[in-house]
FIDREN-726485 format. One record per residue (C-alpha): residue number from 1; x, y, z; residue in one letter. Coordinates in steps of 0.2 Angstrom, whole numbers, plus 5000, padded with zeros to 4 digits. Layout:
N
(r NUM,(X,Y,Z),'A')
...
! end
This chain:
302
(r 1,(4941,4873,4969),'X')
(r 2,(4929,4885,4976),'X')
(r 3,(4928,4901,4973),'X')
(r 4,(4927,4915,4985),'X')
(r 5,(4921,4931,4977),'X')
(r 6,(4913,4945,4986),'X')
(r 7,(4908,4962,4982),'X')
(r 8,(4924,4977,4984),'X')
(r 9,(4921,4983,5004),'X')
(r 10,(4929,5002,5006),'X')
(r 11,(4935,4997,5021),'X')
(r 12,(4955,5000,5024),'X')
(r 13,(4960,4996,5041),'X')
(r 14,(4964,4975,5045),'X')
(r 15,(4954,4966,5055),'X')
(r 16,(4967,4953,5061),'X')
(r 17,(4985,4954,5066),'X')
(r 18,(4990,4944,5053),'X')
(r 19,(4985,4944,5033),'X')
(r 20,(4967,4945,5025),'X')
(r 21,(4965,4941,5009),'X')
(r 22,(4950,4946,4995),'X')
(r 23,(4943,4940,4978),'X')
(r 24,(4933,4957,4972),'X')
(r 25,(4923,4956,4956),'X')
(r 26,(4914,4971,4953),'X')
(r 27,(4902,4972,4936),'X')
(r 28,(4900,4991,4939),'X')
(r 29,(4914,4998,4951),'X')
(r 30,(4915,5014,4958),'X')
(r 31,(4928,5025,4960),'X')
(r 32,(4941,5024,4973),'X')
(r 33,(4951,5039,4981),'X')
(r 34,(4968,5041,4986),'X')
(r 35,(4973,5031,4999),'X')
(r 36,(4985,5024,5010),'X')
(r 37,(4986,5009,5024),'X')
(r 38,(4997,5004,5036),'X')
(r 39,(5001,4987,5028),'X')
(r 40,(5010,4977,5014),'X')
(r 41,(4997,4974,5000),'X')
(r 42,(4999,4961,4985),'X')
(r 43,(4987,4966,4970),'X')
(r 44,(4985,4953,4957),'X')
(r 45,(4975,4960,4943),'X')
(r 46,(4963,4949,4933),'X')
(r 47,(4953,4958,4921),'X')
(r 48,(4944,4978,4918),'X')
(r 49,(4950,4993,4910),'X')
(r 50,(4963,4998,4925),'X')
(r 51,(4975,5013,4928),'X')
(r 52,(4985,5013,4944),'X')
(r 53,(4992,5027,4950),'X')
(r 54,(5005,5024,4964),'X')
(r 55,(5015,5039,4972),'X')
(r 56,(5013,5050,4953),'X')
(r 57,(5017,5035,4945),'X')
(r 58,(5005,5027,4931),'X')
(r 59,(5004,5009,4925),'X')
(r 60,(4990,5005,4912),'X')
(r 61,(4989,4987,4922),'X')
(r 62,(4987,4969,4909),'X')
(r 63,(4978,4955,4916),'X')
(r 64,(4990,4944,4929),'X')
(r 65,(4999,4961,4931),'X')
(r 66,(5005,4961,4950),'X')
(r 67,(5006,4976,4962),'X')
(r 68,(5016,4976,4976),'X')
(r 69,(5012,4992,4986),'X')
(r 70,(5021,4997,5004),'X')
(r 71,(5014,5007,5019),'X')
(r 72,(5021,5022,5013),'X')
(r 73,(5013,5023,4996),'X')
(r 74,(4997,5033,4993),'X')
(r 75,(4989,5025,4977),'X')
(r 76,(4973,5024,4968),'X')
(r 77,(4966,5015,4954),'X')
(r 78,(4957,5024,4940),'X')
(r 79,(4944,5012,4935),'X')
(r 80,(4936,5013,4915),'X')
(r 81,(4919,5005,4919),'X')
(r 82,(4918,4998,4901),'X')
(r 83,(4912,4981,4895),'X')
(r 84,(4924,4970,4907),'X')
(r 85,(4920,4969,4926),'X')
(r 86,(4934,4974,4937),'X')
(r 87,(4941,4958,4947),'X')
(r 88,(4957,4956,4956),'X')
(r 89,(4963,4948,4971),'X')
(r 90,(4971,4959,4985),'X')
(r 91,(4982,4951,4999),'X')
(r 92,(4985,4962,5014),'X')
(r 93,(5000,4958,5024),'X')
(r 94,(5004,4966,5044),'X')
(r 95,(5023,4973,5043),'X')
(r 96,(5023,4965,5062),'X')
(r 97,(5019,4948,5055),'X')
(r 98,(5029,4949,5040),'X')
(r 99,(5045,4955,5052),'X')
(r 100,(5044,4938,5063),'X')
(r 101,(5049,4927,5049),'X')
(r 102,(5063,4938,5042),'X')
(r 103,(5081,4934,5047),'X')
(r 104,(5100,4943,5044),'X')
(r 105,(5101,4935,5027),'X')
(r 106,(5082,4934,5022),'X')
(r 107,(5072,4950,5021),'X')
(r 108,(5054,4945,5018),'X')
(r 109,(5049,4964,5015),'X')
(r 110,(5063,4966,5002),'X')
(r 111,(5051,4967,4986),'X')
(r 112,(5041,4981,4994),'X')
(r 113,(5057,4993,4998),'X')
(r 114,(5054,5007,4990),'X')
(r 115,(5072,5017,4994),'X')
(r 116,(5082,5006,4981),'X')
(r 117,(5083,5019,4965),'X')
(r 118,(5078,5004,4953),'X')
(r 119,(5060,4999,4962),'X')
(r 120,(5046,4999,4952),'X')
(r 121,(5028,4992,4959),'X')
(r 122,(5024,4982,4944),'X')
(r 123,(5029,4963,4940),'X')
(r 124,(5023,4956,4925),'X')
(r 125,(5028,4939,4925),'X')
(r 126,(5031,4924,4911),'X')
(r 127,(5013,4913,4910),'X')
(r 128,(5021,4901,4921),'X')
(r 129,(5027,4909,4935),'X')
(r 130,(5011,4921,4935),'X')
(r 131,(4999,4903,4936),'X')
(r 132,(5009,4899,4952),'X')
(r 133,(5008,4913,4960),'X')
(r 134,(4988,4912,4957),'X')
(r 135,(4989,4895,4962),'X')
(r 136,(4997,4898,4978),'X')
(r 137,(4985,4914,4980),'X')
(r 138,(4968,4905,4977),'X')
(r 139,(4976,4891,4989),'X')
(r 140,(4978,4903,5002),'X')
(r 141,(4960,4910,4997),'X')
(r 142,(4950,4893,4999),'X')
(r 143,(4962,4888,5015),'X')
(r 144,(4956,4904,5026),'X')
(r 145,(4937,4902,5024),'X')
(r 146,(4937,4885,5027),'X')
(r 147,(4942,4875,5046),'X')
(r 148,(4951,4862,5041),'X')
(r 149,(4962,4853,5053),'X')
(r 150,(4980,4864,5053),'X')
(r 151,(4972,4878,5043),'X')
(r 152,(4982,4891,5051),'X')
(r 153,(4997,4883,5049),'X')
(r 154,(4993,4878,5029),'X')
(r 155,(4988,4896,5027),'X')
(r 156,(5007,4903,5032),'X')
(r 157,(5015,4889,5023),'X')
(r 158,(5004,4898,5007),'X')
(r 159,(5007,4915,5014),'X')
(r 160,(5027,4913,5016),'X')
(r 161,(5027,4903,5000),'X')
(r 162,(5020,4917,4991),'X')
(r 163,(5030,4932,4998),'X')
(r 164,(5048,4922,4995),'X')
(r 165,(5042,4920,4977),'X')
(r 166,(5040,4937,4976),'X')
(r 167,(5055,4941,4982),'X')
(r 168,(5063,4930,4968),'X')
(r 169,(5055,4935,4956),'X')
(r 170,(5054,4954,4958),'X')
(r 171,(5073,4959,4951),'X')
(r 172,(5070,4951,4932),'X')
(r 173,(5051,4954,4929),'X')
(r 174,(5052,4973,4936),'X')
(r 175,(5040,4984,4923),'X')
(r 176,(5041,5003,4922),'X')
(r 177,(5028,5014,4924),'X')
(r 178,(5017,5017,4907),'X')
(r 179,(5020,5034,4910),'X')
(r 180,(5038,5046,4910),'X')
(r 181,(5044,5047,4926),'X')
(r 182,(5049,5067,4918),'X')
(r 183,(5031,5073,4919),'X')
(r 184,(5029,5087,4930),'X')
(r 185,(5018,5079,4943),'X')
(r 186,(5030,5064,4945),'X')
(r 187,(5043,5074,4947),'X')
(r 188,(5035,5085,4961),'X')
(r 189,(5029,5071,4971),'X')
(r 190,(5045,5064,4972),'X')
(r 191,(5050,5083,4977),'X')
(r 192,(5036,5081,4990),'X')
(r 193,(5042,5065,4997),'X')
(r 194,(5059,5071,5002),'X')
(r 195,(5056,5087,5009),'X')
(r 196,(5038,5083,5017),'X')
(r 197,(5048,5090,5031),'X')
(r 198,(5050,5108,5024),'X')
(r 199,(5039,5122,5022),'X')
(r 200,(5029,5116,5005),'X')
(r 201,(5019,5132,5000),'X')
(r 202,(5011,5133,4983),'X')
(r 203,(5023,5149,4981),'X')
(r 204,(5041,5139,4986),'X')
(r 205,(5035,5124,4974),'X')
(r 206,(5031,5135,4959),'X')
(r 207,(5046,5146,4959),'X')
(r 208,(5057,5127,4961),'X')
(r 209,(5049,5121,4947),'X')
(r 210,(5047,5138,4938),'X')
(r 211,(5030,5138,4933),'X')
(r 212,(5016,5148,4939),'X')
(r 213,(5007,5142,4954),'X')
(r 214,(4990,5144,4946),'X')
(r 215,(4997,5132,4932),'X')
(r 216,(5007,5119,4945),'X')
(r 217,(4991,5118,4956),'X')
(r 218,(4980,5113,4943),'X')
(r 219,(4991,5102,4931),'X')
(r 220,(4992,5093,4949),'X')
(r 221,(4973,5090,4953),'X')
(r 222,(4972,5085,4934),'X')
(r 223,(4984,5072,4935),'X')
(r 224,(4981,5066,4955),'X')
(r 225,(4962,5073,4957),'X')
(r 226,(4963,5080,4972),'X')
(r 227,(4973,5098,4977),'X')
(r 228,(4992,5097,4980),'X')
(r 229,(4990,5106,4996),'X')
(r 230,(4977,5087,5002),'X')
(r 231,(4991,5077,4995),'X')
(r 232,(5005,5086,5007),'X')
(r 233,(4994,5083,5020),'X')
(r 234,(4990,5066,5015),'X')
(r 235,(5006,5061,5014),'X')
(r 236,(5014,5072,5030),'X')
(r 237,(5001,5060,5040),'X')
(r 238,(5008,5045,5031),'X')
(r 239,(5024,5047,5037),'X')
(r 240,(5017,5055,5054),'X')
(r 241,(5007,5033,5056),'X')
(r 242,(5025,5026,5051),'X')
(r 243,(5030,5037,5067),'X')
(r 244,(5018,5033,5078),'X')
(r 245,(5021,5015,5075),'X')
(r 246,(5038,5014,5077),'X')
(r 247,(5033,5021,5095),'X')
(r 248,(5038,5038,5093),'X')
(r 249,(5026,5050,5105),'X')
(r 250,(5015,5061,5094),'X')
(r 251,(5020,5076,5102),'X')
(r 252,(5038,5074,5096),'X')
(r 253,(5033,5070,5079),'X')
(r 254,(5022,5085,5071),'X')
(r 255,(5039,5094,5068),'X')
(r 256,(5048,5078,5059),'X')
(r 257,(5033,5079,5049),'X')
(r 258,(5030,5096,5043),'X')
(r 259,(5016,5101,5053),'X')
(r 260,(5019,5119,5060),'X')
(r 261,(5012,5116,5077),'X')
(r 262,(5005,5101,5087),'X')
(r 263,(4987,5107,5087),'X')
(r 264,(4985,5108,5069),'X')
(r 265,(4992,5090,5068),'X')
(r 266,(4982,5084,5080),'X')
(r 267,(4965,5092,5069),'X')
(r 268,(4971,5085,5052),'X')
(r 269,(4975,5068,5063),'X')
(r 270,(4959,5065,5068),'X')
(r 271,(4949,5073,5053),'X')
(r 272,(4958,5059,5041),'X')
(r 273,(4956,5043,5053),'X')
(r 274,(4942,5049,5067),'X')
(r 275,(4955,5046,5080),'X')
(r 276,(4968,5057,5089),'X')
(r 277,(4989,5053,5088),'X')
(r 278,(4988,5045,5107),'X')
(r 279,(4974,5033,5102),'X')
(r 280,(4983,5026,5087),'X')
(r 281,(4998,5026,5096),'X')
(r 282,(4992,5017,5108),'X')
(r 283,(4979,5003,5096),'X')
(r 284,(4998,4999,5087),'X')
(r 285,(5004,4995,5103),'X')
(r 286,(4990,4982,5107),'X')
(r 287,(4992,4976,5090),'X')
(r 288,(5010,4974,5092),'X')
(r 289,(5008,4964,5109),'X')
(r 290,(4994,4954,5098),'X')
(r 291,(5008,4951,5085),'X')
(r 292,(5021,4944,5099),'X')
(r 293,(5006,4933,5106),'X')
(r 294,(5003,4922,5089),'X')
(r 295,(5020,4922,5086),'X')
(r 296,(5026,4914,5102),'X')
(r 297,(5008,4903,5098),'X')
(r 298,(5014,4898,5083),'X')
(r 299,(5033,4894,5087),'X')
(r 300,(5023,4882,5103),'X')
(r 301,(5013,4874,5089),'X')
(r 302,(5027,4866,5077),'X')
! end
């Protein structure tokens, strides 16, 4: 089978209305900030000295590990550019897409739910299941670079095949973080996530968590590498995206979100993504009628 390796691109926004998928080998890999997108993302690890951080959670990764990361999840890897290059394959997949193939009784986006208490993001599978999940991922790699006859159809078969094995596999081969879900910074972050909505000052969150501020904010930046006050942002604009998506008008959102008035989400909006809230309303609305195009495209073709 050929291989399809290519060089790790920053880029963090998809290109095509359904999946894409990459095979990155990096000999000396740089480092990568915290981040978040607005799609599903399968991670498959393959080799390198590789800690991922996902939401203050920590998993010192093996090779075949498998990340399932959601929307909403700002993560990171913290990459040890040692001896071993730095390979993985990463499978982005459109939360449109993924919603036209689930019915009442199959929920295709179930292994990314991250509001049941017992998710984790890591599976570590026995050597068989792992082998077939690579199987069907190199599959799906070879099949979407080539233009074979019925290639787009072979390449959801893969893509389907893939995500329902997932789905199976995700409740007995769960892994907990390598880290204790007790640490300080864990447990703030999880604080962050649930009250993103409130008035989040360095002086509130010290006196909750009764510790100086001065200690608080830089155990924070030690453990996540930017300031807390980037990552409430960061993650008041995540939720601000999931919003906007769902159709919501951005100027009955900045509240929801925590933003104290409209103008000062409308500069940290376009600071982070170099457009404003009504242009990426309105780009998720083209991409939704884009979405509802290929699917009634698809349907005509079986």
């Amino acid at each position: 089978m050929k291989k399809f390796i290519e060089r790790f691109n920053t880029r963090q926004q998809m290109q095509k209305t359904s999946f894409e998928i990459f095979h990155y080998f990096d000999s000396q890999p740089g480092s990568v900030a915290l981040h978040h997108h607005d799609f599903y993302e399968i991670y498959f690890f393959i080799s390198g000295q590789v800690k991922y951080q996902i939401e203050g959670q920590s998993y010192q990764l093996q090779p075949g590990d498998i990340l399932l990361i959601s929307p909403l999840e700002l993560h990171q890897p913290i990459i040890d550019a040692g001896l071993q290059p730095y390979e993985r394959i990463v499978l982005w997949i459109s939360p449109a897409f993924l919603h036209q193939y689930t019915t009442d009784s199959v929920n295709l986006s179930h292994c990314f739910d991250i509001s049941y208490q017992s998710h984790t993001n890591l599976l570590r599978l026995p050597d068989l299941q792992r082998d077939e999940i690579r199987s069907l991922l190199d599959n799906l790699l070879e099949q979407s670079r080539t233009p074979d006859f019925g290639q787009e159809l072979f390449c959801l078969s893969l893509l389907l095949q893939t995500v329902i094995q997932l789905n199976r596999l995700m409740p007995q081969h769960q892994m907990e973080p390598s880290a204790s879900s007790k640490t300080l910074t864990s447990q703030l972050i999880q604080y962050i996530n649930r009250h993103y909505q409130s008035q989040l000052s360095l002086d509130n969150l010290a006196a909750k968590f009764y510790v100086s501020k001065y200690y608080l904010s830089h155990e924070f930046h030690r453990v996540m590498g930017i300031s807390l006050h980037r990552y409430i942002v960061l993650k008041r604009l995540v939720m601000a995206r999931q919003l906007l998506s769902m159709g919501e008008s951005p100027v009955s959102i900045f509240e929801k979100c925590g933003f104290q008035d409209y103008s000062n989400f409308y500069r940290a909006f376009k600071a982070e993504y170099g457009i404003s809230p009504r242009q990426f309303a309105g780009s998720e609305t083209e991409n939704i009628t884009k979405n509802q195009t290929a699917s009634q495209k698809s349907q005509t073709d079986f």
